[in-house]
N, C-alpha and C positions, 0 to 999 in steps of 0.2 A: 635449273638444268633443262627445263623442259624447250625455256626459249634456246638453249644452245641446241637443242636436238632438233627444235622449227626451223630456224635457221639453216642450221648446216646438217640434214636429216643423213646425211654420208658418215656422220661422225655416229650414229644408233646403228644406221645400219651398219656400218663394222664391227660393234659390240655384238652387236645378236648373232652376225659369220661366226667370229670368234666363239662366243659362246656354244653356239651350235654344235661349231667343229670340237671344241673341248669336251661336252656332252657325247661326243661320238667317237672320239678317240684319245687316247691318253687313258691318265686316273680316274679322269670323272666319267669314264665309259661306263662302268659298273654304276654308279649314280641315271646316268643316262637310261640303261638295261632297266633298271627298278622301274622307273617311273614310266616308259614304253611299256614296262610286263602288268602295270595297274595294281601294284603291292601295295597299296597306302603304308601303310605299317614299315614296312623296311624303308621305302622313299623317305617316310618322316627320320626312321633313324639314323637313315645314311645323311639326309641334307642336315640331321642336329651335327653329326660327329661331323661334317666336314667342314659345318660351319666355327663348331669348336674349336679344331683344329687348326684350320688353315685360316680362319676368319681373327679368331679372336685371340689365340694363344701363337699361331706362326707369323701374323703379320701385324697385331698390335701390341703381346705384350713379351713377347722376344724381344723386337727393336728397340723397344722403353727399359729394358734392362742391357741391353749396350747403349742408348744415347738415346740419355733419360726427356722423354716429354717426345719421341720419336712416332711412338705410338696414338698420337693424337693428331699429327700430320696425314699418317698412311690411314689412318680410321676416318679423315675428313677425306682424302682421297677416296678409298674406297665409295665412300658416302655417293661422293659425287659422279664414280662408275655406275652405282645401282640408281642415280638418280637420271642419269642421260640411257640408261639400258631398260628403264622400267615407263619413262615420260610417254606419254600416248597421243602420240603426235602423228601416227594415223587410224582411218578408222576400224582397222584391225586390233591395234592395241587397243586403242578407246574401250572398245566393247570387251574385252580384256581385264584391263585396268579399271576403269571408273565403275564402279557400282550403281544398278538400277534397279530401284524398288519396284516391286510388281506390284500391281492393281490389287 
């Protein structure tokens, strides 16, 4: 995924607007508010339940219980949103994402 984000870096940066604007308005505002107010604690248990929910129980195994094997489609899709919205394809993400061991 990382080559589709080098390539066509149009296609991250509209995940990350998106992303952004969803952290800032809508449901995931409150998600958003946590992690701006510096709550470790609640940030951790709002991003488990929402991942619970919406991640793994509303969009992979709802589908697979109307139209069985559904949920192994939308869980490789997702896969591949967080792999073009996470790839560190510049040096702002790099330093981000890649890990650097200190001296």
């Amino acid at each position: 995924m990382m080559y589709v984000a080098l390539f066509n870096p149009g296609v991250q940066e509209q995940l990350l607007r998106d992303v952004q604007t969803s952290l800032t308005e809508g449901p995931l505002a409150t998600v958003g508010a946590v992690y701006l107010g510096g709550n470790v604690a609640a940030a951790a248990v709002l991003t488990f339940l929402v991942n619970l929910l919406v991640g793994a129980i509303l969009t992979i195994t709802l589908p697979s219980l109307i139209v069985p094997f559904a949920g192994i489609a939308l869980g490789a899709y997702r896969a591949v949103l967080w792999g073009l919205l996470l790839a560190p394809t510049t040096s702002q993400l790099a330093l981000v994402m890649i890990p650097i061991p200190s001296p």
